[in-house]
KEFI-898402 format. One record per residue: x, y, z of N, C-alpha, C in turn; residue in one letter. Coordinates in steps of 0.1 Angstrom, whole numbers, plus 2048, in hexadecimal, padded with zeros to 3 digits. Last residue first. Example, Ala and Ser with C-alpha at 12.3 -4.5 7.8 and 13.67 -1.06 7.14 Angstrom:
BEGIN
+-------+--------+-----+--------+---------+------+-------+--------+-----+--------+
| neast | nnorth | nup | caeast | canorth | caup | ceast | cnorth | cup | residu |
+-------+--------+-----+--------+---------+------+-------+--------+-----+--------+
|   880 |    7EA | 847 |    889 |     7F5 |  847 |   881 |    800 | 84F |      s |
|   884 |    7C7 | 84E |    87B |     7D3 |  84E |   884 |    7DF | 84E |      a |
+-------+--------+-----+--------+---------+------+-------+--------+-----+--------+
***
This chain:
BEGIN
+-------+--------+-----+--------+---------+------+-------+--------+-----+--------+
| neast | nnorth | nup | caeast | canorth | caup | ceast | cnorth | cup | residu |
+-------+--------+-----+--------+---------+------+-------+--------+-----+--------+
|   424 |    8FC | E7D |    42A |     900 |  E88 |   41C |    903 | E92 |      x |
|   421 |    8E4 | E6A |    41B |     8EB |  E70 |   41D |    8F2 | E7D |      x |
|   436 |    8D3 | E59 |    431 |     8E2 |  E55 |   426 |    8E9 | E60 |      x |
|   436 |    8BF | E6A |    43F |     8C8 |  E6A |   43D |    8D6 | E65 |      x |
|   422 |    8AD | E5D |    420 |     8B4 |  E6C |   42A |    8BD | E6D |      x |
|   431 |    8A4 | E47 |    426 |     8AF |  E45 |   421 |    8B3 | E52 |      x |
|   446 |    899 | E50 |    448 |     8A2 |  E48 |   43C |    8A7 | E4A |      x |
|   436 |    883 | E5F |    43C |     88F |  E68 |   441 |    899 | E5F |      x |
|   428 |    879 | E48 |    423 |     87C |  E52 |   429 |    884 | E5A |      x |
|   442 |    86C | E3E |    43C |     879 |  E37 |   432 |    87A | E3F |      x |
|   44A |    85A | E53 |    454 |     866 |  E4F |   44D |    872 | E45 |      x |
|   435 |    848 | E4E |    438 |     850 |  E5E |   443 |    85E | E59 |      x |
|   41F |    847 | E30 |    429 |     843 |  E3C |   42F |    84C | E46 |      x |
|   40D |    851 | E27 |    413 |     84F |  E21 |   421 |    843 | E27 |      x |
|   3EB |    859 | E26 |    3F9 |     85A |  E30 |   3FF |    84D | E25 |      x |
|   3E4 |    87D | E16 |    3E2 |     86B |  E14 |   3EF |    867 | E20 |      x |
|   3D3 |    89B | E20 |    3E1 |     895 |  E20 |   3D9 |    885 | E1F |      x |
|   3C3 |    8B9 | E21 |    3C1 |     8A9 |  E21 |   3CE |    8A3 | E1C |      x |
|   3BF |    8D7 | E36 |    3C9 |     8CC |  E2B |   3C7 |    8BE | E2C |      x |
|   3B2 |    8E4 | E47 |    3AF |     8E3 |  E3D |   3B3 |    8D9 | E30 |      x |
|   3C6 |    8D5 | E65 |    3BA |     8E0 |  E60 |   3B2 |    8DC | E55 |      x |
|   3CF |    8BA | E52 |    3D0 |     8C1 |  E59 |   3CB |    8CF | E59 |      x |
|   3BA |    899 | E4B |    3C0 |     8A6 |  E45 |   3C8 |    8AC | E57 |      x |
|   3C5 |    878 | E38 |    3C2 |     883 |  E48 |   3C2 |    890 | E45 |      x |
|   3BD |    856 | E32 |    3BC |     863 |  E2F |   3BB |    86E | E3E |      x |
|   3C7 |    839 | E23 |    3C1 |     840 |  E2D |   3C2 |    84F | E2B |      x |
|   3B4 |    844 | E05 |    3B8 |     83D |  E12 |   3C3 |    834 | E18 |      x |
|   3AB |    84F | DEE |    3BB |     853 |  DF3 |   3BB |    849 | E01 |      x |
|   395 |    849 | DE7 |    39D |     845 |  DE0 |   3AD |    84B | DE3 |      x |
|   385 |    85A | DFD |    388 |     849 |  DFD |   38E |    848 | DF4 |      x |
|   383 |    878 | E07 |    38A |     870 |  DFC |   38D |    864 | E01 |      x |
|   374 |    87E | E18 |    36E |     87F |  E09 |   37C |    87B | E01 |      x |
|   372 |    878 | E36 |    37A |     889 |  E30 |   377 |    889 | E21 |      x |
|   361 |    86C | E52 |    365 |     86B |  E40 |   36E |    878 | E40 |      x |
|   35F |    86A | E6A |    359 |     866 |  E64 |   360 |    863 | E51 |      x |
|   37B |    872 | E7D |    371 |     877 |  E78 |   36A |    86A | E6F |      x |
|   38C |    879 | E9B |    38A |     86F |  E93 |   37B |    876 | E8B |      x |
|   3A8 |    894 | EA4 |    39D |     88D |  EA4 |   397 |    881 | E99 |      x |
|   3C0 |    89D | EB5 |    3C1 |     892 |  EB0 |   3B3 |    893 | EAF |      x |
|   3D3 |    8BE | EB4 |    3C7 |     8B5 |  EBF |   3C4 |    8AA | EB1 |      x |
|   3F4 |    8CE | EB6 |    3E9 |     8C4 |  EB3 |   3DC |    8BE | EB9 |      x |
|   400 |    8DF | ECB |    401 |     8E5 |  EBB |   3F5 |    8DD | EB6 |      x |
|   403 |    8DE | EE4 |    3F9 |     8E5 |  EE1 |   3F2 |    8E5 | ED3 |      x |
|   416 |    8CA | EF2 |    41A |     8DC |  EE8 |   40F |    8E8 | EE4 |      x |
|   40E |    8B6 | EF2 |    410 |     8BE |  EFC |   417 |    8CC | EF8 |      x |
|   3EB |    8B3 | EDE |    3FD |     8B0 |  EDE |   402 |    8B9 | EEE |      x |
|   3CB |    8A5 | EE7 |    3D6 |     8B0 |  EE1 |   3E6 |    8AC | EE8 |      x |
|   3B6 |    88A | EDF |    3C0 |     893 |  EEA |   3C7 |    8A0 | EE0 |      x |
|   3A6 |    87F | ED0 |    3A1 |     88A |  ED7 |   3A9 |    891 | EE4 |      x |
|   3BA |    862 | EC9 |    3B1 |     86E |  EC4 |   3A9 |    872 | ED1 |      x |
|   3D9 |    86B | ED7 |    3CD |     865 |  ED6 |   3C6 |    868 | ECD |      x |
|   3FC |    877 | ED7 |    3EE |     878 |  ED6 |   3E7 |    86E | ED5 |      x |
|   41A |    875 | ED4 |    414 |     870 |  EDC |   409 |    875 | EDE |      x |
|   422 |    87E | EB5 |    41D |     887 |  EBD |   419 |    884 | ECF |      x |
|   42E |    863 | EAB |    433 |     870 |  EAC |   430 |    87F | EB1 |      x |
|   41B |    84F | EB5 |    428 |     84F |  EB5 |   430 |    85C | EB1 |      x |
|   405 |    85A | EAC |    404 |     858 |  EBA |   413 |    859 | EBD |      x |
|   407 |    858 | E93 |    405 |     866 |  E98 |   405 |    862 | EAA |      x |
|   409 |    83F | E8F |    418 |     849 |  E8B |   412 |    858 | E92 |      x |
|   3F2 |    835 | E94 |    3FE |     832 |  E9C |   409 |    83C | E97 |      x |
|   3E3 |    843 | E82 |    3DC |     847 |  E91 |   3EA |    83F | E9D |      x |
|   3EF |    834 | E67 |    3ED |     841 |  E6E |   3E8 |    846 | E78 |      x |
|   3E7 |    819 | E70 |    3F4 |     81A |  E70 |   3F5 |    82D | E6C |      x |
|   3CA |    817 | E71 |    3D2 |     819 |  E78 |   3E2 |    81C | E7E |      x |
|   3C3 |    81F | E57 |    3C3 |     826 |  E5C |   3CD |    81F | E6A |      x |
|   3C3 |    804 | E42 |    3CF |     806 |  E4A |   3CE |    815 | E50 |      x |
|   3AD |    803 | E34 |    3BB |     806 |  E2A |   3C6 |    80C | E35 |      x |
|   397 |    802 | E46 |    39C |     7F4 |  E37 |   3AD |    7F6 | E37 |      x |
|   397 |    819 | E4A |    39E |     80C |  E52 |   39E |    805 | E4E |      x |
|   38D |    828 | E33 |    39D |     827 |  E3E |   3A3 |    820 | E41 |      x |
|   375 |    81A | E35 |    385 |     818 |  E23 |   38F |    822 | E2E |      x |
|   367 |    820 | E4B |    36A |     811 |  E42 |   376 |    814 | E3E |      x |
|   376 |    83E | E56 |    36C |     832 |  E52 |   36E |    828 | E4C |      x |
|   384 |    84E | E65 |    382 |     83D |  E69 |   378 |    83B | E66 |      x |
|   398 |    867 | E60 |    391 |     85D |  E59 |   391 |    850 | E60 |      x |
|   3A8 |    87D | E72 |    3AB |     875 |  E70 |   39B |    868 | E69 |      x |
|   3B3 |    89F | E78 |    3A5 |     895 |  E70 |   3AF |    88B | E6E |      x |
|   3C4 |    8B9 | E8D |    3C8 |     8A8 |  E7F |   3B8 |    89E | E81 |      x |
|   3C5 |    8D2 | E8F |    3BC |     8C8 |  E8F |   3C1 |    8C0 | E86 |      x |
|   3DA |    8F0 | EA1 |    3D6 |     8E4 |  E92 |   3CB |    8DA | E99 |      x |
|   3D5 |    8F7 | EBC |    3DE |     8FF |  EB1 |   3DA |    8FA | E9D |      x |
|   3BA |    8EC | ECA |    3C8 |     8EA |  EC9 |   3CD |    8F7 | EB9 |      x |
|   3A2 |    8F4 | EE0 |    3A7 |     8F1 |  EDA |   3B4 |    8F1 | ED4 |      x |
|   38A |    8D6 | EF3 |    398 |     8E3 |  EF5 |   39C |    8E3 | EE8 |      x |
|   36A |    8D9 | EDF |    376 |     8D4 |  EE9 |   382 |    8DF | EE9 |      x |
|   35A |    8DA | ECC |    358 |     8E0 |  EDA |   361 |    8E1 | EE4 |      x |
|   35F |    8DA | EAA |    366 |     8D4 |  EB4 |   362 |    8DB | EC3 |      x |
|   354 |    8CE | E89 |    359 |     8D7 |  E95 |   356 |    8CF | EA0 |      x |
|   353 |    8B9 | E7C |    361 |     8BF |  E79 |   35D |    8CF | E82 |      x |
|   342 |    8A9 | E83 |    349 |     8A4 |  E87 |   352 |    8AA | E84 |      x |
|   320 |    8B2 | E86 |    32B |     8AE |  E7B |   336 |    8AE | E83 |      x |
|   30F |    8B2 | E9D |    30E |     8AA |  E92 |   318 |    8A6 | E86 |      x |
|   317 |    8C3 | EB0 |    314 |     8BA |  EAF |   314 |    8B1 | EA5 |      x |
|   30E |    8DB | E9B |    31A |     8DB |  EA2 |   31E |    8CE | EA6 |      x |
|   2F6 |    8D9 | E9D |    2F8 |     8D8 |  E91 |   308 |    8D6 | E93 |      x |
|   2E8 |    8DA | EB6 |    2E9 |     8D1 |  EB2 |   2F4 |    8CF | EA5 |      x |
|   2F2 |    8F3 | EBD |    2FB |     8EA |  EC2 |   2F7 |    8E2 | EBD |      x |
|   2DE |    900 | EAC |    2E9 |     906 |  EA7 |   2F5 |    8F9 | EAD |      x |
|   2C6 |    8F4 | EBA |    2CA |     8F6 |  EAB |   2DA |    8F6 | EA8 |      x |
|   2CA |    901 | ED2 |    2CB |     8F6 |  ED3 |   2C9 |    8F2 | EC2 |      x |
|   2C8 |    922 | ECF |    2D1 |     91A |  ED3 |   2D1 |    90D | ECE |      x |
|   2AF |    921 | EB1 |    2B1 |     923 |  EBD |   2BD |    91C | EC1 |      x |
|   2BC |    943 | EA1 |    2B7 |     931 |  E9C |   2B4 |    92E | EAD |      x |
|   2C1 |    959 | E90 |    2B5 |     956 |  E99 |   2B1 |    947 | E92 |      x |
|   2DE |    95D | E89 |    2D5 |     959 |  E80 |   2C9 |    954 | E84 |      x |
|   2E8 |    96A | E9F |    2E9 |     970 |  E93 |   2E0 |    96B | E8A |      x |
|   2E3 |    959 | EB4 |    2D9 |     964 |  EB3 |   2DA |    96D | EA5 |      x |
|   2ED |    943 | EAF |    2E1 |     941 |  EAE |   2DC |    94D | EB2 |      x |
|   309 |    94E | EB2 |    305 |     94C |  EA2 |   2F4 |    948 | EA6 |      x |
|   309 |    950 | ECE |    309 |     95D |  EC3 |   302 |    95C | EB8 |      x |
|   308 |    939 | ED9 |    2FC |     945 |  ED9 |   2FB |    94F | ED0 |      x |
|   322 |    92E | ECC |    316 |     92F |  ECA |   308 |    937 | ECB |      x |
|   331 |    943 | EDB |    334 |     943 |  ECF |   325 |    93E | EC7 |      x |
|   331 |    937 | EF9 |    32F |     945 |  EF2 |   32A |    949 | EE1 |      x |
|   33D |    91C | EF2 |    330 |     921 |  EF4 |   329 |    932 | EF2 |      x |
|   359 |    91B | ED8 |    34E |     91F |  EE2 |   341 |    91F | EE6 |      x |
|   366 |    907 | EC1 |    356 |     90D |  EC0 |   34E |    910 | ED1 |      x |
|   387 |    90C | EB7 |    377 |     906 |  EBA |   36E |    90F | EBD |      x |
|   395 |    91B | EAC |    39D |     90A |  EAE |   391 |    908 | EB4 |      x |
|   38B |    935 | EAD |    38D |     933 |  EB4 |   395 |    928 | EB5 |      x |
|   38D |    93C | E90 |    38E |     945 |  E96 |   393 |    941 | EA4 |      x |
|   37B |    922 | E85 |    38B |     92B |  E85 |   393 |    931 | E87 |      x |
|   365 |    924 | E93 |    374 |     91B |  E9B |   37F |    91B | E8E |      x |
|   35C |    937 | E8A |    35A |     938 |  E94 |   36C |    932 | E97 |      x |
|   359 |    92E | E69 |    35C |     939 |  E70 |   365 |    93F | E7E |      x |
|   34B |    919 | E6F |    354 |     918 |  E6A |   361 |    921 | E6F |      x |
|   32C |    924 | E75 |    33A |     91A |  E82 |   341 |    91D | E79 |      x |
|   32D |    930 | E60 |    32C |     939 |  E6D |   333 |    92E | E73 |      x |
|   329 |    91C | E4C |    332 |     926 |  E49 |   335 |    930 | E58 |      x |
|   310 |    913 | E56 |    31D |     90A |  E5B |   327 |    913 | E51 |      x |
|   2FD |    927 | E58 |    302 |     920 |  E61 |   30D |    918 | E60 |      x |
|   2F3 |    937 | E45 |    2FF |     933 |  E45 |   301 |    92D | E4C |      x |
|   2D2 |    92C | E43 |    2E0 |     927 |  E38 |   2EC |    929 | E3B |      x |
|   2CB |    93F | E56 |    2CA |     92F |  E59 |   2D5 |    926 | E4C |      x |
|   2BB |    951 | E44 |    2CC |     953 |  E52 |   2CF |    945 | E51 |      x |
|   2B6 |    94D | E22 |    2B1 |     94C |  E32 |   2C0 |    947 | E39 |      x |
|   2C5 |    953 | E0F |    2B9 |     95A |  E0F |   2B7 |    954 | E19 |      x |
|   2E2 |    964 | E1A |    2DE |     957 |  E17 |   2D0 |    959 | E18 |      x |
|   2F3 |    979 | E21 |    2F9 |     970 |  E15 |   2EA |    96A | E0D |      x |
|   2F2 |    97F | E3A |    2E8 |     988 |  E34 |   2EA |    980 | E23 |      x |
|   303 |    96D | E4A |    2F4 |     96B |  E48 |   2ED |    96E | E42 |      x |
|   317 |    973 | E41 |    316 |     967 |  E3E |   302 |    962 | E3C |      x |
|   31B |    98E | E4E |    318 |     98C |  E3F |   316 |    97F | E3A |      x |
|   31C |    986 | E68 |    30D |     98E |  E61 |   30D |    98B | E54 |      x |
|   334 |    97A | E69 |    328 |     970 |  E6A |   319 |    979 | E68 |      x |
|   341 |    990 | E64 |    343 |     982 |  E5E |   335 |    97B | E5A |      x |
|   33B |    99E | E7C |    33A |     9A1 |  E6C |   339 |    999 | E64 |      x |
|   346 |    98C | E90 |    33B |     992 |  E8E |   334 |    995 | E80 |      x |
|   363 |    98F | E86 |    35E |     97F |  E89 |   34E |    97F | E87 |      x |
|   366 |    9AA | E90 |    36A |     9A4 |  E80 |   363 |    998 | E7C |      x |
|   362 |    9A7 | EAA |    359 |     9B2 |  EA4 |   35D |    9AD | E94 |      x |
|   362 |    98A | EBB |    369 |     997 |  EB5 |   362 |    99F | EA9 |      x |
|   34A |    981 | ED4 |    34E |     982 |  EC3 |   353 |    98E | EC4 |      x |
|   347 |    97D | EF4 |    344 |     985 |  EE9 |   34D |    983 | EDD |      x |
+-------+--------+-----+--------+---------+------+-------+--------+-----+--------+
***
């Protein structure tokens, strides 16, 4: 069961939009903020708040790649592997993060603090390579400003 705030949330998200079905991805968003991910519980919910059917609501889940079903972690480091990343040396960010967090993508840190995932794009190719944390888009820069900026996140 949804926290009764979490609940409200996602009524008003719905009552927002001339058809329920529009908030939907303001409602996951929601969700796995609250949570670091996107429960099963959680879904039934939102497919009854905005009478959609289940299998809708996990397709849509599915589909984008900035929520997450999996265990979750304290933070989310996005990591870009499309083309103009890896053109532009993504890998030597997926090694400094490996090398300073001992992570994968799709592992989490042994702290708990980080989960490593790989995404499609994040919208800025003229900064590449590119990562965000949570919400923060960061250019990598090299290893020592990479852990500067992993640092801010306790």
């Amino acid at each position: 069961m949804l926290p009764v705030e979490i609940e409200q949330r996602l009524e008003a998200y719905a009552n927002y939009f001339p058809k329920r079905e529009q908030a939907i991805l303001l409602c996951l968003h929601e969700v796995q903020d609250y949570y670091g991910n996107i429960p099963s519980f959680a879904l039934e919910r939102i497919a009854q708040i905005l009478n959609l059917p289940l299998n809708h609501v996990e397709n849509v889940v599915s589909f984008y790649d900035m929520f997450d079903r999996g265990e979750p972690a304290k933070h989310r480091i996005r990591v870009c592997v499309s083309i103009v990343c890896n053109l532009m040396e993504k890998k030597k960010l997926l090694d400094a993060i490996r090398k300073h967090l001992g992570i994968g993508v799709g592992e989490i840190s042994k702290d708990g603090r980080f989960k490593l995932i790989a995404v499609q794009c994040l919208g800025a190719c003229s900064e590449a390579p590119v990562f965000m944390v949570d919400n923060d888009t960061y250019k990598f820069e090299s290893e020592e400003k990479l852990y500067e900026i992993l640092s801010k996140y306790t």
